[in-house]
N, C-alpha and C positions, 0 to 999 in steps of 0.2 A: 409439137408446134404450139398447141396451148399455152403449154410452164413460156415458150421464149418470149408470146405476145404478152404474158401476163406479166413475166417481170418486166421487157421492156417497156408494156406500160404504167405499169408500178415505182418503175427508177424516173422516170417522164415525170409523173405523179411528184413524187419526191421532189425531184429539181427542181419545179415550181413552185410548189412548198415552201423549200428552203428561199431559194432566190426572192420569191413575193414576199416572203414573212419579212425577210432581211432589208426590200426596199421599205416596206409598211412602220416597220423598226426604226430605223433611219429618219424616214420623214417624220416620224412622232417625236424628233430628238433621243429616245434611247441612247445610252453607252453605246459603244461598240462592245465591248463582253458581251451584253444583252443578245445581240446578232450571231455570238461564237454560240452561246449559251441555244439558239435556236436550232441553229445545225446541228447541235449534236442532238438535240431533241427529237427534229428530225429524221436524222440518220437512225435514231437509236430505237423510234417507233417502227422507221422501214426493216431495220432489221428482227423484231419484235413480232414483227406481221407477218413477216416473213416465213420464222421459224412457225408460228404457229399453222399458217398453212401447208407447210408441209409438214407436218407433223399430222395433220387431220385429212 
């Protein structure tokens, strides 16, 4: 039950993340690349964090 709170609140985490980062982007006039360029920054530390917690 721990690991499903943790990642569900982990991907939670994440989505706001991504979506905040991407209005914050936006309003500052940023490209749109900039916005793609977040997500996967995003995405690629959640997966990052990921591996290494379960690894430990």
């Amino acid at each position: 039950m721990g690991d499903l709170a943790f990642g569900l609140g982990f991907g939670l985490l994440a989505i706001v993340l991504m979506f905040g980062g991407a209005f914050v982007l936006m309003a500052m006039k940023f490209p749109p690349d900039a916005v793609w360029v977040w997500f996967g920054v995003v995405i690629l530390a959640t997966f990052v964090l990921n591996k290494i917690r379960r690894s430990g």
